[in-house]
C-alpha positions as CSV (number, residue, x, y, z in Angstrom):
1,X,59.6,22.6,-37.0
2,X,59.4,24.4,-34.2
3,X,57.9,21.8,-32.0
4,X,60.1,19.2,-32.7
5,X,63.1,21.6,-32.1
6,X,61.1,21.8,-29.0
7,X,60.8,17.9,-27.9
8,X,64.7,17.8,-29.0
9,X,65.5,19.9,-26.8
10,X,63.4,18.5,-24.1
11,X,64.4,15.2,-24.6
12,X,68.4,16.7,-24.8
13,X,68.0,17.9,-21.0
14,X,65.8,14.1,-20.0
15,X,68.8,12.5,-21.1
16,X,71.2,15.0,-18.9
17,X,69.3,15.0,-16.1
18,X,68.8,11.0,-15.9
19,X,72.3,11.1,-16.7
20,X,73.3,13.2,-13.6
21,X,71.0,10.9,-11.8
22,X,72.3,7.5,-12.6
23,X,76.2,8.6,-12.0
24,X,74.8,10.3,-8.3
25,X,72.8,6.1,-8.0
26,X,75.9,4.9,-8.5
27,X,78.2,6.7,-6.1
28,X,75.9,6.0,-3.8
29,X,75.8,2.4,-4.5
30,X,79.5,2.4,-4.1
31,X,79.5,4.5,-1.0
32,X,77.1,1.8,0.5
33,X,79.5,-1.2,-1.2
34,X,82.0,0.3,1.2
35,X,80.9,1.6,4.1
36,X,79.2,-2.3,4.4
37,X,82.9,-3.8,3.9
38,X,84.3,-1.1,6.4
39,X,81.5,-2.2,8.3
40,X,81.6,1.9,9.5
41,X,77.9,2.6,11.1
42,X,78.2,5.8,10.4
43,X,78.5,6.3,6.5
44,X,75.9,3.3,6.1
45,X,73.5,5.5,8.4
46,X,74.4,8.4,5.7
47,X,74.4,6.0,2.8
48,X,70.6,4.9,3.9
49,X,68.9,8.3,4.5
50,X,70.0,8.8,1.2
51,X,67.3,6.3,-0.3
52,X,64.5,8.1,-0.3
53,X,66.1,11.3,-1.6
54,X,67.2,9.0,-4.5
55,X,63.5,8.0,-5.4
56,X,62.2,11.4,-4.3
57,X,64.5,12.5,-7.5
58,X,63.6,9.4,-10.1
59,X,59.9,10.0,-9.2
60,X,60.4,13.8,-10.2
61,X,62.2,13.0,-13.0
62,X,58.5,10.9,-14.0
63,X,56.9,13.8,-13.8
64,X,59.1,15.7,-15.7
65,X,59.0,13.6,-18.8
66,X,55.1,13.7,-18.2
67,X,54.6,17.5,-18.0
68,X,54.6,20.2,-20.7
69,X,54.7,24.2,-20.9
70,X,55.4,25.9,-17.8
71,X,55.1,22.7,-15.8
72,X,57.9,21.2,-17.1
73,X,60.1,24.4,-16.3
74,X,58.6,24.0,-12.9
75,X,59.5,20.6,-12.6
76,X,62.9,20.6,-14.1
77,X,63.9,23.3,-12.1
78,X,62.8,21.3,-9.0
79,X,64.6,18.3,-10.3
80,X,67.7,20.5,-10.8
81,X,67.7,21.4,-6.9
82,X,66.9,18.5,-5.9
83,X,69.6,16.6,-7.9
84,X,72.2,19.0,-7.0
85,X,71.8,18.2,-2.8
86,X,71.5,15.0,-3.6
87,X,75.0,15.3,-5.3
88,X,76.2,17.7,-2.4
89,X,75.1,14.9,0.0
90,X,77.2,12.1,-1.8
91,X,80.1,13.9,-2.0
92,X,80.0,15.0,1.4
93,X,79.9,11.2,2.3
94,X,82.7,10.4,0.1
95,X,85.1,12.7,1.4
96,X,84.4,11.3,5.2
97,X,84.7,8.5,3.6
98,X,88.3,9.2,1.9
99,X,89.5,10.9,5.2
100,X,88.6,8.0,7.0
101,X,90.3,5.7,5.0
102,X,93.4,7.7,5.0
């Protein structure tokens, strides 16, 4: 019983974390979506260094759902940092974006 307790719980913070990671995608996407209609160099310059960092975090998140035992602590708490400058990053955009705009 314990085990599967285990996996549930496991599978409860896959689901969060590739949550976190689709919503940070898609601002991204939409930052792109508008800095290419603004046609403003800078944000897409932003928007694009972000790529990697985006498949840095979905190929982490592979290994994650791969690992076990202390390796998956490891790699979540990776994942977690990771995610959360890649979140820092976007909204950093968006608000030159917004102020920009304004």
């Amino acid at each position: 019983m314990a085990i599967h307790a285990n996996d549930m719980a496991k599978r409860a913070v896959h689901d969060k974390l590739e949550s976190q990671i689709k919503t940070a995608e898609a601002k991204m996407d939409t930052l792109n979506a508008q800095a290419q209609t603004a046609k403003a160099n800078l944000e897409i310059k932003a928007v694009a260094e972000l790529s990697p960092k985006a498949q840095a975090i979905r190929q982490k998140f592979q290994e994650l759902k791969q690992s076990g035992g202390a390796q998956w602590e490891q790699a979540k708490t990776d994942l977690e940092a990771r995610l959360a400058d890649f979140e820092k990053s976007v909204k950093g955009i968006e608000s030159k974006a917004k102020a920009k705009a304004n």
